[in-house]
Every structure is written in C-alpha cells, then in structure tokens.
N, C-alpha and C positions, 0 to 999 in steps of 0.2 A: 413400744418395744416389739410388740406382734408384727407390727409394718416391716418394721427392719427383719427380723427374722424371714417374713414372705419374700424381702426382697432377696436374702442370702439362699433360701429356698430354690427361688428359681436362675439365680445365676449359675447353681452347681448343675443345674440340670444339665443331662449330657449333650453332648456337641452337636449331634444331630437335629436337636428339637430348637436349640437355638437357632440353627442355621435355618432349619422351617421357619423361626418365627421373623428371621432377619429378610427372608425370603418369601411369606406374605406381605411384611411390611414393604418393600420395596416394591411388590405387586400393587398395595392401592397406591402407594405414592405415585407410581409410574402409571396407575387405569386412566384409558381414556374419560373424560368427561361424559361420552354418551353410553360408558357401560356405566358408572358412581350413580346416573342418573335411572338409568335402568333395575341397580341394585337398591335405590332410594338408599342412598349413602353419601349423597352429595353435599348435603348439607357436616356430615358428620367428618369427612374428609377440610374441605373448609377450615371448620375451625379447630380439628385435631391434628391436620398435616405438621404443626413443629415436633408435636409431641408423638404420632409414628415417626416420624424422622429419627428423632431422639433413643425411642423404642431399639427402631434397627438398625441403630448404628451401635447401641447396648449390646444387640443381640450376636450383633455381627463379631462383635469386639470378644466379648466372653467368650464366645464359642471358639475363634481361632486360638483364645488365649490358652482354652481349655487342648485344645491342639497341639499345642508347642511340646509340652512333656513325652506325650504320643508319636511325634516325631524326632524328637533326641533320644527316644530311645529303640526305634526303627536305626536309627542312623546309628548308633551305637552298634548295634544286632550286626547291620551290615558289616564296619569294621571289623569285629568279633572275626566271623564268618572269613574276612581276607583273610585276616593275619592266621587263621587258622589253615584255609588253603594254601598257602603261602608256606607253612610248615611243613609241607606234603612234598615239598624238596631235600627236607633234612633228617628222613628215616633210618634210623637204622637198616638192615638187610633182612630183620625178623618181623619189623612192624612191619614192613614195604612187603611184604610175604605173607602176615595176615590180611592189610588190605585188600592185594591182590585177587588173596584165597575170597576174602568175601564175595567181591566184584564177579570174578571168575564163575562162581556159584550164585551169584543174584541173591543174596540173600545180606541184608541190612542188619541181623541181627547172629550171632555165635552163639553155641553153649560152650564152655569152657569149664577145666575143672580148675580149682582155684588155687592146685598147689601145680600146675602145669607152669611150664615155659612160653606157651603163648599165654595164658593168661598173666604172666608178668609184663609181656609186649602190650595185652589188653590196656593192662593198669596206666602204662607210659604212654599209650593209646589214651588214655581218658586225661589225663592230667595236661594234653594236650588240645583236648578238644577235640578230637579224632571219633573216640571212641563214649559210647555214654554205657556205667555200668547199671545194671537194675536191681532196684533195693526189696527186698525181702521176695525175689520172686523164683528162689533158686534154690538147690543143695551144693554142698560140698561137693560132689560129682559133676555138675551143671549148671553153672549161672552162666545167666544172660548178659552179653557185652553186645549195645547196638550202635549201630554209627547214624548221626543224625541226618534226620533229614535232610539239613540244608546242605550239608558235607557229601552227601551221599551223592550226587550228580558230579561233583569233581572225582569222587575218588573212583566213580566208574568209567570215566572218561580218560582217567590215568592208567588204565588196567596194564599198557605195554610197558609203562616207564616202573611200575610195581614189582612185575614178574619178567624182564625186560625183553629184548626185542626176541622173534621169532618163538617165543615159552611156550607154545603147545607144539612145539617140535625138540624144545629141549628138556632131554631124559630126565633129569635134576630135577628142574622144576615140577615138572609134574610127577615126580618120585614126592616133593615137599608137599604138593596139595594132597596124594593117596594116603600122605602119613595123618597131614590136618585132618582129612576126612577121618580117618580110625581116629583121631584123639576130641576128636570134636564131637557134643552130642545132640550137635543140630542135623548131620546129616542121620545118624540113625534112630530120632524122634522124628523127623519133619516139622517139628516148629520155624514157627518165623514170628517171632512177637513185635 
C-alpha cells in the first residue's frame, strides 16, 4: 500500500518537476554511447533503457495531464476578458463618462462615495466586469472602485470613443470631468490603489 501511495505522491507533483524528469529521461535515452561510457553508466542504460523509456513517457504524460486544467482555464480568462471588451460598445453616457474620467486622469482606481450617481454607474461598472469594487477597504465617503488590469489597456485606448471625438475642446465635457474631480476622493487624497 506504501508503493502505491509513493506512486500517487509523485504523479501529483507539479508540472514542472515532471517535465525535468521527462526531460532527463529522454537526455540518457538520447546520450551518446561515448558520454554513458564516460559517465560509467553504460551498463545501467543497457539494461534499464525500457523501463527510462517507460519513466518518461509517465512523466511526460502526467505533467501535460497536469496542464490541461491550467490551460482551460487561461482560455476561459481570455474569453471573460472579450466578451467584457466587447461590452465597452454598449455604455450607457454615465459609465462611458466614468471610464473616460479614469483614462483621462491615468488613474485605474476612483474613490466614490457610495450614495453618489457615479457610484451607482460604478456598481453597473462592476456587475459588468468593467469595474472591480474593493471589500472592507473604504467609508461611506470613499470606496475604492478599480478597473482591472486586463480591461484597463482597452478602456485607455478608447478614451476618444468614451468622452467623444474632439473632448478636450468640448466645454461639456470637461465641465463633467471638473465636476467628477470635486465629487471624486481620489483626486483630493491622491491614492491610487
């Protein structure tokens, strides 16, 4: 019963140390004759070559196996990510105004107070994947709403289609970011969390 456990021991081990071992093993399989002979391992190769073989094709096998999860859920992540940029077409004119504001100002994370109008755009911001809001790190005057990493390269890259075309020339607009600036308490803390 010990054997068996050792064996379930070392197949769990993580992907990388299999792939080492899959990857020694195809090293003596594949050594020349005149290094086996120079390592005095000639002999040992000989008559253990089925059973390395066997070894790393174990090793090789687990370890991709161990892979597949790791990559369906990369692959997942990505979709997530579209179908979230892809949303950044169907804003309302208040979220498309917070974004902006962010971008506008480089800054990936707002304070908001939590009975405000942009923080209700926040909230619709987050249930979208837009926006992420942060747990116990705030008051009633000031929580934090931050737009994710991965989001955050699209939604800065949209900044004309947000605040639209020509908006540091149009009064409006920048009447809306003066106003987010006063209701906002990131510009007059300076955080950026």
């Amino acid at each position: 019963m010990s054997k068996f456990l050792d064996i379930l021991k070392a197949i769990q081990l993580p992907p990388r140390f299999l792939f080492a071992a899959a990857a020694l093993g195809l090293f003596f399989l594949l050594m020349p004759v005149s290094w086996a002979q120079w390592l005095h391992i000639q002999g040992v190769l000989e008559v253990g070559r089925g059973w390395i073989a066997l070894g790393t094709a174990c090793a090789f096998t687990f370890g991709t196996a161990q892979l597949f999860p790791l990559i369906v859920r990369w692959w997942r992540r990505r979709i997530a990510i579209r179908q979230t940029v892809e949303s950044l077409d169907s804003l309302s004119v208040d979220e498309r105004m917070l974004l902006g504001y962010c971008a506008y100002r480089k800054r990936r994370t707002v304070l908001l107070q939590l009975t405000s109008a942009e923080a209700n755009c926040a909230h619709g911001l987050c249930q979208k994947g837009l926006m992420e809001e942060a747990s116990g790190e705030g008051s009633l005057l000031g929580w934090p709403y931050t737009i994710p990493s991965d989001v955050w390269p699209h939604v800065v890259s949209r900044v004309d289609s947000f605040l639209g075309r020509n908006w540091e020339k149009d009064a409006t607009v920048m009447k809306r970011i003066l106003n987010l600036d006063k209701r906002t308490s990131a510009q007059r803390t300076g955080h950026d969390f």
